[in-house]
C-alpha positions as CSV (number, residue, x, y, z in Angstrom):
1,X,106.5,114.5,93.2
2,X,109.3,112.2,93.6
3,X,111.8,111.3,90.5
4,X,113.5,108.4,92.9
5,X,112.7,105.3,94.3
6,X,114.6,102.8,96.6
7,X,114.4,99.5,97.8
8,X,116.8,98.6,100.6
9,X,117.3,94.7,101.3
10,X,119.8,92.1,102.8
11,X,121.6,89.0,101.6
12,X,124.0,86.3,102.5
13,X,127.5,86.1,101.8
14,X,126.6,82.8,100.3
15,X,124.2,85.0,97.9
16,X,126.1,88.3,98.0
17,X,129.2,86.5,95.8
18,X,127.2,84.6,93.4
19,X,125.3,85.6,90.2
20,X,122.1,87.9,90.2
21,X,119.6,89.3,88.3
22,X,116.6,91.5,88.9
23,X,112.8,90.9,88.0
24,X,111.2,94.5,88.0
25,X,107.3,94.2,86.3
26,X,106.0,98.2,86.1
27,X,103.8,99.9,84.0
28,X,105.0,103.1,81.9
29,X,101.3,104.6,82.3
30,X,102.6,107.5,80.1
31,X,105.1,109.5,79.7
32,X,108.5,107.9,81.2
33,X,111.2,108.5,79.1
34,X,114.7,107.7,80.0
35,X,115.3,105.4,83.3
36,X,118.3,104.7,85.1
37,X,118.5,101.3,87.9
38,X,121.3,101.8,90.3
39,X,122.5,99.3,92.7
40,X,124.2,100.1,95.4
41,X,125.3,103.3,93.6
42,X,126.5,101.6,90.6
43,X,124.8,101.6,87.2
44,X,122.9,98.5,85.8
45,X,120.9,100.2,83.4
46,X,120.4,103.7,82.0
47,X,118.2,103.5,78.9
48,X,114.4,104.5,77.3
49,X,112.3,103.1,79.9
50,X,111.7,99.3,79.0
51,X,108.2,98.6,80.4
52,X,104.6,98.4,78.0
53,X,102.3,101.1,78.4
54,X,98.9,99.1,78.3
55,X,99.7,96.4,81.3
56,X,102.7,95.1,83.2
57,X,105.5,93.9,82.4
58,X,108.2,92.2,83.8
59,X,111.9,93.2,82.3
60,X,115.0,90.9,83.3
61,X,118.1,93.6,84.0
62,X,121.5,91.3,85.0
63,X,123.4,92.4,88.0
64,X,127.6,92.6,87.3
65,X,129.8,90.4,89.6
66,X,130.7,92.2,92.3
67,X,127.9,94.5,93.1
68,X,125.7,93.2,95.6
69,X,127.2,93.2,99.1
70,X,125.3,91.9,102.4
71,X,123.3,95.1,102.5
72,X,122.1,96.4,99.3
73,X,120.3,99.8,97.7
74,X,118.2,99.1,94.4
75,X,117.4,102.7,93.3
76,X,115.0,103.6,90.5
77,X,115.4,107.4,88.9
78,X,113.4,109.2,86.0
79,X,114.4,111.6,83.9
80,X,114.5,114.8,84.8
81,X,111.3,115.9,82.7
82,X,109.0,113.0,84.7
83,X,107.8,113.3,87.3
84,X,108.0,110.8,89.4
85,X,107.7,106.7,90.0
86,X,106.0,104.7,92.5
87,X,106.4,101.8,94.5
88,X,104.0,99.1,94.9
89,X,100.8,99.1,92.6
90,X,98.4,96.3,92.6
91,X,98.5,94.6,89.9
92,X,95.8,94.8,87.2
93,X,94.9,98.2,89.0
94,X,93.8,100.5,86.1
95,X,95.8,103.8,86.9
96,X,94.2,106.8,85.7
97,X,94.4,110.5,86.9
98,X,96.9,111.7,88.8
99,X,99.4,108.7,88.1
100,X,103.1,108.7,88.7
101,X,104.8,107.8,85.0
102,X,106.5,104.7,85.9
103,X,104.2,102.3,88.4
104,X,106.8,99.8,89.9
105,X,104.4,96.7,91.3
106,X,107.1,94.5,92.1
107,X,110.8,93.8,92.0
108,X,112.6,90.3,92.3
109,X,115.7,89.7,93.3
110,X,117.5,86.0,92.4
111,X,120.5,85.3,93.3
112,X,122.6,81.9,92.8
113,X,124.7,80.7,95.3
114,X,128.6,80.1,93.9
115,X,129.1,76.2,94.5
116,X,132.6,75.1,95.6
């Protein structure tokens, strides 16, 4: 089981130096505790994980000036005591069985241009 996921993706400069924020919608089908959201090795959140248990949801997380580059690394990790998240349910799929804790379906990422 894997306690780590990552999403690898590319934006402009134009992109890269303006404001961004990330649209994550998951699914904590059980037991995910504490979950930390890295990008591009640095911390955006590290917290109880923030998603419903019943259905989807979609949680908003910020991204600090300065973190996103041209090439960047969103990285999803579970506590150690989960055991492990996956990338790319479909949504309204009931999850039963053998089901990772966290169930990532999508992730967002907007950014906004800085205007001269």
């Amino acid at each position: 089981p894997q306690r780590t996921a990552t999403i690898e993706f590319s934006l402009s400069a134009e992109q890269a130096a303006g404001k961004s924020t990330v649209l994550v919608s998951a699914q904590n089908n059980s037991v995910a505790r504490r979950m930390t959201m890295t990008l591009n090795g640095k911390s955006i959140f590290d917290d109880k994980a923030p998603f419903g248990k019943q259905e989807p949801t979609v949680v908003r997380f910020e991204v600090p000036a300065g973190l996103t580059t041209q090439t960047n690394a969103l990285t999803v990790t579970l506590a150690k005591e989960d055991l492990s998240v996956d990338f790319g349910a479909t949504g309204g799929e009931r999850i039963v069985g053998d089901t990772p804790p966290l169930a990532i379906h999508y992730v967002v990422f907007k950014c906004k241009e800085v205007t001269p």
